[in-house]
C-alpha positions as CSV (number, residue, x, y, z in Angstrom):
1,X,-49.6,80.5,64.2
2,X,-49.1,77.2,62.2
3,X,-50.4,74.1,62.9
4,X,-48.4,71.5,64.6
5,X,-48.7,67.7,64.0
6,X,-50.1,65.5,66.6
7,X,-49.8,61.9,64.9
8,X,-47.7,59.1,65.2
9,X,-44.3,59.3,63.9
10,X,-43.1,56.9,61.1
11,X,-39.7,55.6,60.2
12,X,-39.2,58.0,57.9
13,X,-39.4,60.9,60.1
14,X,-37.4,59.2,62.2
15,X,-34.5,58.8,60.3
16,X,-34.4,62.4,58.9
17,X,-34.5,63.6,62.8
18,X,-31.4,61.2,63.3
19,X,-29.8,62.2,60.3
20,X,-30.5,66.2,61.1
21,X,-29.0,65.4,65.0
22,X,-25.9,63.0,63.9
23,X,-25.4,65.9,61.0
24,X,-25.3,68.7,63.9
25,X,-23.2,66.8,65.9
26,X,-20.9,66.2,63.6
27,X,-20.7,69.8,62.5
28,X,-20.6,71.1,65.8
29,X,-24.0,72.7,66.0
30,X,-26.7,72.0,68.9
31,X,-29.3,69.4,69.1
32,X,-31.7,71.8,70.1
33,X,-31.4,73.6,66.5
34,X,-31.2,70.3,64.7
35,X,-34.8,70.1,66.8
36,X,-36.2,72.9,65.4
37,X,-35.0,72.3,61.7
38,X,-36.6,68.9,62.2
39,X,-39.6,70.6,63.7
40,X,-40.1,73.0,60.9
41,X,-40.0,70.4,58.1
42,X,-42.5,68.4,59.7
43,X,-44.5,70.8,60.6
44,X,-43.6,69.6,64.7
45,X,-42.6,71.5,67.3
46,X,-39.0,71.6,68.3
47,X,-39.8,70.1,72.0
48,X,-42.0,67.7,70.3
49,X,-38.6,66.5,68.2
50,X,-36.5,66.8,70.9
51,X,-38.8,64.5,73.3
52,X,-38.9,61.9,70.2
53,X,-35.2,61.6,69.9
54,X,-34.5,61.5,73.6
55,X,-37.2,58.6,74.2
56,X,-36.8,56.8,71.6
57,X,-34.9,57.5,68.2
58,X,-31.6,58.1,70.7
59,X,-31.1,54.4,71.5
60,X,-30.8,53.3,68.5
61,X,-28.4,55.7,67.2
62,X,-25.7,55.3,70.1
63,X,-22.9,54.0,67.7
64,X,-23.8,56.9,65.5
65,X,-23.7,59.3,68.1
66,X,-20.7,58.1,69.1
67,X,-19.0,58.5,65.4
68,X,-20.2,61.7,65.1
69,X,-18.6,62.8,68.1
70,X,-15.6,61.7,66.7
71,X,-15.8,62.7,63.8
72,X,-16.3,66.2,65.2
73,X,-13.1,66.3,67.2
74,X,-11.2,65.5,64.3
75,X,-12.4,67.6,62.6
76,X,-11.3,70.1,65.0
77,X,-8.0,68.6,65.3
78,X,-7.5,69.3,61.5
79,X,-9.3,72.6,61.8
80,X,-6.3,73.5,63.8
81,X,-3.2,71.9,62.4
82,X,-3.6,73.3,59.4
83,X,-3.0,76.3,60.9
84,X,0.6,75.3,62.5
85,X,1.1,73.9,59.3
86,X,0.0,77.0,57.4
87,X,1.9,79.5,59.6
88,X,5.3,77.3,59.4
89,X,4.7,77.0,55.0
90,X,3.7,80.8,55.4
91,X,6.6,81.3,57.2
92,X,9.0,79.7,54.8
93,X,7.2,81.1,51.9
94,X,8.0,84.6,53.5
95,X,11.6,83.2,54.0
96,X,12.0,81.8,50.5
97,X,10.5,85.6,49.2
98,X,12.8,87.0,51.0
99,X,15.8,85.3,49.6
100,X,14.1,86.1,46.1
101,X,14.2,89.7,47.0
102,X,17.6,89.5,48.1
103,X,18.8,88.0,44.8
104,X,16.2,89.8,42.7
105,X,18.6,90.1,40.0
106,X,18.7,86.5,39.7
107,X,14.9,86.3,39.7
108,X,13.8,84.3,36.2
109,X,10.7,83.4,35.0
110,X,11.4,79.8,35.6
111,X,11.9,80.3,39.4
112,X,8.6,82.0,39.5
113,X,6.8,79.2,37.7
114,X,8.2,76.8,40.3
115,X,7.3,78.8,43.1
116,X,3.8,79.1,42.2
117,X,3.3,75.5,40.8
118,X,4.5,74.1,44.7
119,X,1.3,76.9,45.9
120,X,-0.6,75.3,43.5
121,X,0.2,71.6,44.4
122,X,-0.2,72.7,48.0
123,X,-3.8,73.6,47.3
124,X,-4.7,70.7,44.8
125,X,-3.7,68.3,48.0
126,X,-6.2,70.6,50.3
127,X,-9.2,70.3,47.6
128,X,-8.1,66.3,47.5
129,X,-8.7,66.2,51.2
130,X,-11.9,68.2,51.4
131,X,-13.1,65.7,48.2
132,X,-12.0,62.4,50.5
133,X,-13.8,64.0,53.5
134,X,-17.1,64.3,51.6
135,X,-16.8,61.1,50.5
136,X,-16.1,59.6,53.9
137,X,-19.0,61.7,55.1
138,X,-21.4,60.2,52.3
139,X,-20.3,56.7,52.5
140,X,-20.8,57.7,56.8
141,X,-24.6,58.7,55.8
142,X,-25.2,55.9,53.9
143,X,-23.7,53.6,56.5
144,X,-26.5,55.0,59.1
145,X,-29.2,54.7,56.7
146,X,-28.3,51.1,56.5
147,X,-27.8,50.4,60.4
148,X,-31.2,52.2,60.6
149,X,-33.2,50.3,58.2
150,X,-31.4,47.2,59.7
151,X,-32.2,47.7,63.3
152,X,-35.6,48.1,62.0
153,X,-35.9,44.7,60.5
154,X,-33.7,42.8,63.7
155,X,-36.5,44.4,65.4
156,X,-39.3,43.0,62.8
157,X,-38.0,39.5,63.0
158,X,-37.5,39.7,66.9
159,X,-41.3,40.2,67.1
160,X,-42.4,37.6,65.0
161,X,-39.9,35.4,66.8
162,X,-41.5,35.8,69.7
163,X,-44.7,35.1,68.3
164,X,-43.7,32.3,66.9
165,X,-42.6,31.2,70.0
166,X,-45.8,31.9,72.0
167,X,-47.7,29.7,69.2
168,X,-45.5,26.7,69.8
169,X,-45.6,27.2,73.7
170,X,-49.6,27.0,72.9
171,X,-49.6,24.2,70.9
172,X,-47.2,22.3,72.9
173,X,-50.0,23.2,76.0
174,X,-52.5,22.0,74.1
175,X,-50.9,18.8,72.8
176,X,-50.1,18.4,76.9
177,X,-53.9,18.8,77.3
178,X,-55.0,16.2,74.4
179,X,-52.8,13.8,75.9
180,X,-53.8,14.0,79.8
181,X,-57.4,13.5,78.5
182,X,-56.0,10.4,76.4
183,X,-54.7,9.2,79.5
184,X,-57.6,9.6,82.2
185,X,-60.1,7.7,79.6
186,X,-57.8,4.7,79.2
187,X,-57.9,4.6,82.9
């Protein structure tokens, strides 16, 4: 059986658990397998993933969840009108072979050529598309990475901010002090 982690989690960890979830989302898979991929490259168990992301990482990935979602159901949408739109061009292809067929004799090379060059433009648009989704998807990823790392530092200077506010409140006590005593001696 192999050895499962115990220790704290870092940032690092966390963001590749986000990325792993938001990824699954968005590809339509579970979060309880994006658990156990996470769980198996960190040597973690899958509960032990899926208790980190619900209590914590979670929160700070809302907008991301929420994109990924999206980005999910249209990719579904496209998934599927493709189809209508492959079985109409199929259709017509089958219609435009058919009226080849009929006036075979009048078949030339040159009709041929355009035939296939409009299959081939059809399918240089789709490997366009697929090109602009993967780009959209990596400009997406690095987009998360940044809110990430940013949420991390608003969270950085929100602590020292309140630091720095609990020194001032002492020093303006203690200034309060210093001059109370000034005060009650002059008396």
């Amino acid at each position: 059986m192999p050895i499962t982690r115990q220790d704290a989690w870092t940032e690092d960890e966390d963001l590749l658990l986000a990325e792993t979830v938001l990824r699954h989302i968005r590809e339509g898979g579970t979060q309880l397998k994006a658990f156990e991929e996470v769980g198996k490259r960190l040597s973690r168990t899958g509960a032990a993933c899926g208790f980190r992301w619900n209590s914590f990482v979670r929160k700070q990935y809302q907008t991301g969840i929420e994109l990924a979602k999206k980005q999910r159901k249209d990719l579904k949408k496209q998934a599927k009108k493709p189809d209508v739109e492959d079985s109409s061009a199929v259709e017509q292809e089958v219609e435009d072979a058919a009226e080849l067929n009929e006036g075979a004799e009048n078949l030339t090379i040159e009709t041929v050529k355009v035939f296939l060059d409009g299959i081939q433009e059809k399918l240089n648009n789709t490997n366009g598309q697929v090109e602009r989704v993967t780009k959209y998807e990596e400009r997406i990823k690095a987009m998360e990475e940044e809110l990430y790392y940013l949420s991390n530092e608003n969270k950085k200077l929100k602590s020292e901010l309140k630091s720095i506010e609990g020194d001032h409140k002492a020093l303006v006590e203690i200034m309060e002090r210093a001059r109370r005593m000034v005060g009650t001696k002059e008396k």
